[in-house]
C-alpha positions in Angstrom: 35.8 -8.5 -24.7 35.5 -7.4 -27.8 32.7 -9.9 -29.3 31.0 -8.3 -25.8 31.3 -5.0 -27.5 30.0 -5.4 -30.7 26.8 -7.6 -29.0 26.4 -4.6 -27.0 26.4 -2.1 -30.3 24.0 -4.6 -32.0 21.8 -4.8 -28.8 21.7 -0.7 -28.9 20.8 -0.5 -32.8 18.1 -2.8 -32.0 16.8 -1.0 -29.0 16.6 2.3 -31.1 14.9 0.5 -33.6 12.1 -1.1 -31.5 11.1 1.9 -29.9 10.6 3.9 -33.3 8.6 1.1 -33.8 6.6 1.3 -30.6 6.2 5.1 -31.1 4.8 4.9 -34.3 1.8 1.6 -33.6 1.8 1.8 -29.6 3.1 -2.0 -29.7 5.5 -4.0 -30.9 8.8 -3.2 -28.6 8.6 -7.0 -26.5 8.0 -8.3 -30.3 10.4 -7.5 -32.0 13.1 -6.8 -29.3 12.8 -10.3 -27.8 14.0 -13.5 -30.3 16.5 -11.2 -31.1 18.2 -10.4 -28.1 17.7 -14.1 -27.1 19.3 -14.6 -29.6 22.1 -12.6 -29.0 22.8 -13.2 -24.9 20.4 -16.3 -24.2 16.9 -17.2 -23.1 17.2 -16.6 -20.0 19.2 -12.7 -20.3 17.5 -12.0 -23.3 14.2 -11.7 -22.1 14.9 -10.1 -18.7 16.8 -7.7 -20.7 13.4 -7.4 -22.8 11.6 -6.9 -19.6 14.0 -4.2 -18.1 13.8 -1.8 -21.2 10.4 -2.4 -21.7 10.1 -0.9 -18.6 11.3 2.9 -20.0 10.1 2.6 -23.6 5.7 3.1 -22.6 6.7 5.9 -20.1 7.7 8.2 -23.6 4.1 7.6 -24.9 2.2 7.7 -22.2 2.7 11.2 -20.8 1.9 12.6 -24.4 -2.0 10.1 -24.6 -2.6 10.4 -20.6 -6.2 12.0 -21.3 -7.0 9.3 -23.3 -6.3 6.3 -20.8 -9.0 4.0 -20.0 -8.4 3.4 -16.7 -11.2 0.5 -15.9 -10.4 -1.1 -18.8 -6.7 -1.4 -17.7 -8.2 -2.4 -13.9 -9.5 -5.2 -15.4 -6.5 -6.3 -17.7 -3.8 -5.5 -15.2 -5.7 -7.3 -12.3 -5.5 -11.1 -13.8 -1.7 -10.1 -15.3 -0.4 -9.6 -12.3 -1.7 -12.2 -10.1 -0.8 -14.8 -12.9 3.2 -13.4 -13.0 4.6 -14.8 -9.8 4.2 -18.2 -11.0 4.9 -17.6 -14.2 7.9 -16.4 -13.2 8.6 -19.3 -10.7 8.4 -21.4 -14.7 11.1 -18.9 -16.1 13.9 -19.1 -14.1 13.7 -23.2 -13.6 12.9 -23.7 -17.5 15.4 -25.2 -19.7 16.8 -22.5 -22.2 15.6 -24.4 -25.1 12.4 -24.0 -23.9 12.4 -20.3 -23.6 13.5 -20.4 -26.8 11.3 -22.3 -28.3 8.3 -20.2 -26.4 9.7 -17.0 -27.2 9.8 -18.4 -31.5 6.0 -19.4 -30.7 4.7 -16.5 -29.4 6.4 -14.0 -31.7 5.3 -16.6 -34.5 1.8 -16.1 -33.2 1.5 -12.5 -32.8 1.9 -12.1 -36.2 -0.2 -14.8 -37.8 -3.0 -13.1 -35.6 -2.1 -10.1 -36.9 -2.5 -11.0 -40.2 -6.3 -12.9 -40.0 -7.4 -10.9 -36.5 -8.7 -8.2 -38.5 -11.3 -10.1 -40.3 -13.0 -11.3 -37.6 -16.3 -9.6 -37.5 -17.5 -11.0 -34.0 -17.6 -8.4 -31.1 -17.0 -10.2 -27.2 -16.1 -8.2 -24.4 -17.1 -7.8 -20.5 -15.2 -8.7 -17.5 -14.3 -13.2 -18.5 -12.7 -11.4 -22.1 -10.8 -9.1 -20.0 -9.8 -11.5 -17.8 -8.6 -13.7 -19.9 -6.8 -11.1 -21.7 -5.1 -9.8 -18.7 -4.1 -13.5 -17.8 -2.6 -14.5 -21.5 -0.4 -10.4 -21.2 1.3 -11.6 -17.9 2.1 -15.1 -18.9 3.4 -13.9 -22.0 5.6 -10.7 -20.7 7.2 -13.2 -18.0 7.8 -16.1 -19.9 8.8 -14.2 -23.8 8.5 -10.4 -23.3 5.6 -10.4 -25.5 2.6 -9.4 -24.4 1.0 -7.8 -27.3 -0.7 -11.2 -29.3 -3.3 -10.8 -26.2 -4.0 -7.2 -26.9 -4.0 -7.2 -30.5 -6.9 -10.3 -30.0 -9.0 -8.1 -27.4 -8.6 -4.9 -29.5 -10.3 -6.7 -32.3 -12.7 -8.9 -30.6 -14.0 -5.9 -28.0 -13.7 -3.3 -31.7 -11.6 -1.3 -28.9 -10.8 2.5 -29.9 -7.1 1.9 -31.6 -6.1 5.6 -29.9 -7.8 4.6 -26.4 -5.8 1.3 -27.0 -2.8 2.7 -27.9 -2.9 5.0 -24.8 -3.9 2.1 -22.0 -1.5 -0.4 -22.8 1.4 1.7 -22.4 0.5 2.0 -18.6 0.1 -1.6 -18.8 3.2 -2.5 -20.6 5.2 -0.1 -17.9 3.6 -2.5 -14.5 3.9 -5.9 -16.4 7.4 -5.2 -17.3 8.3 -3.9 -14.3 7.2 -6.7 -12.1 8.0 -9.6 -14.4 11.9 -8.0 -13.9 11.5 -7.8 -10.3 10.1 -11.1 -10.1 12.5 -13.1 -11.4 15.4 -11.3 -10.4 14.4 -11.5 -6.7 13.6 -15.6 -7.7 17.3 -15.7 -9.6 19.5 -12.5 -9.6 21.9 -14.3 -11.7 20.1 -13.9 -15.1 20.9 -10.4 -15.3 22.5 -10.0 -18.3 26.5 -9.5 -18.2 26.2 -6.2 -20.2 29.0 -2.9 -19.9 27.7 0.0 -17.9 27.8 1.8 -21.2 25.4 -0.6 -22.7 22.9 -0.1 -20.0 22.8 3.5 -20.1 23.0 3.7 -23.9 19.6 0.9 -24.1 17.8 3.8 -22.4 19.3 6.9 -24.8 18.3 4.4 -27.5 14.8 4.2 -26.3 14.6 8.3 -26.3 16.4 8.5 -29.4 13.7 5.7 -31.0 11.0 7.5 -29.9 11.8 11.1 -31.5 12.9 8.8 -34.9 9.3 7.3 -34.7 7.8 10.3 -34.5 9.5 11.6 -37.5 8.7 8.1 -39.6 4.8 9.1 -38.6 5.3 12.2 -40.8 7.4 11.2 -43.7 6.8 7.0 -44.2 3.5 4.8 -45.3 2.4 3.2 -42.2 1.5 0.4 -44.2 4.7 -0.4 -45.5 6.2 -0.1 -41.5 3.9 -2.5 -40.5 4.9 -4.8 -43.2 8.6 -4.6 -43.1 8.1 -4.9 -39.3 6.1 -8.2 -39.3 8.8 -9.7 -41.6 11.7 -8.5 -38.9 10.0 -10.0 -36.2 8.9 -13.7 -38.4 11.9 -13.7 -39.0 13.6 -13.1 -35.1 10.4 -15.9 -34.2 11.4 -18.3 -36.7 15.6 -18.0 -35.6 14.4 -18.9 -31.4 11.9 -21.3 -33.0 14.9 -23.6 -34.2 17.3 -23.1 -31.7 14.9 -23.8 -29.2 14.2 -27.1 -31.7 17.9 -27.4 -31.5 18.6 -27.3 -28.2 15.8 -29.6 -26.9 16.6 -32.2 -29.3 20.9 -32.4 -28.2 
């Protein structure tokens, strides 16, 4: 009970964390959240935990950038992301936790090397097969790692999308994929919900609220640079920790 207790506290402090950071870059919650709750409660809880509170943390956002939501943009993104998630999910639930492991290590791992080089690609693609694509690469990703972001952090670049338009349509976006990737797999498996206090349930979503007003503050008083930084090397970090115990678990 009581190592149940303090995993609940740490899950909380992370929670609060993750949604500064999504308040302050529009992205990032799935990211960072993920390899470390996995590695906290499991593959399998750890990312439908991921999925549930990324559920609450766009809805903060998006009421305050509504105006600024691209709506046939998002058509075209959330189209293909849906219809790829009940399958996806289907993969989930039967794959061996070392697997999830090692996918959720990989695509945190690759968020962030993208991150890094995206930004110096000077070639512009976008129109409905970029979108697609896009919208395909977000639903696979939410359902099987809780990260979604590599894909829009590629089409930002590629399509030189507005980063305040962006920031405003993917929290919409995040809200349905997260939503549905939950609902998915618990209607495939109810038994990978997490084993979490009542208190730790509620407190995930005060943390979220409490997040998002310390994020706003951190846009005032902190280089966004130096976020951004510290944040990639939370999250290599989280990537690299699934990364081998995925490795580890595959190979006993």
């Amino acid at each position: 009970m009581a190592e149940l207790t303090w995993i609940s506290l740490a899950i909380l402090a992370l929670v609060f964390a993750t949604s500064g950071i999504q308040r302050v870059t529009g992205s990032g919650f799935g990211l960072i959240l993920s390899p470390f709750v996995v590695l906290l409660i499991g593959a399998h809880e750890g990312v439908m935990l991921a999925n549930f509170l990324s559920i609450f943390a766009p809805i903060f956002i998006m009421w305050r950038t509504w105006r600024l939501i691209d709506w046939p943009r998002l058509a075209w993104i959330l189209i293909p992301a849906l219809a790829i998630m009940p399958p996806a999910a289907w993969v989930s639930v039967h794959a061996p936790e070392g697997a999830l492991y090692v996918t959720v290590g990989s695509l945190v791992i690759f968020g962030i090397m993208v991150s890094l080089v995206i930004h110096r690609i000077r070639l512009t693609v976008d129109g409905p097969l970029t979108r697609t694509v896009t919208g395909a690469a977000v639903g696979a990703g939410t359902v099987l790692a809780a990260v979604g972001a590599p894909a829009t952090a590629i089409y930002t670049v590629l399509s030189r999308w507005s980063i305040p338009v962006m920031i405003a349509t993917v929290q919409p976006l995040w809200l349905v994929v997260s939503l549905v990737s939950f609902g998915s797999k618990w209607a495939i498996d109810a038994g990978q919900l997490p084993d979490l206090p009542w208190w730790a349930w509620l407190g995930s979503v005060g943390a979220i609220i409490g997040g998002m007003y310390a994020g706003e503050w951190v846009q005032r008083h902190m280089n966004e640079f130096a976020l951004r930084r510290a944040v990639t090397v939370v999250a290599l970090l989280g990537g690299v920790l699934a990364l081998a115990m995925g490795i580890q678990a595959l190979a006993g």
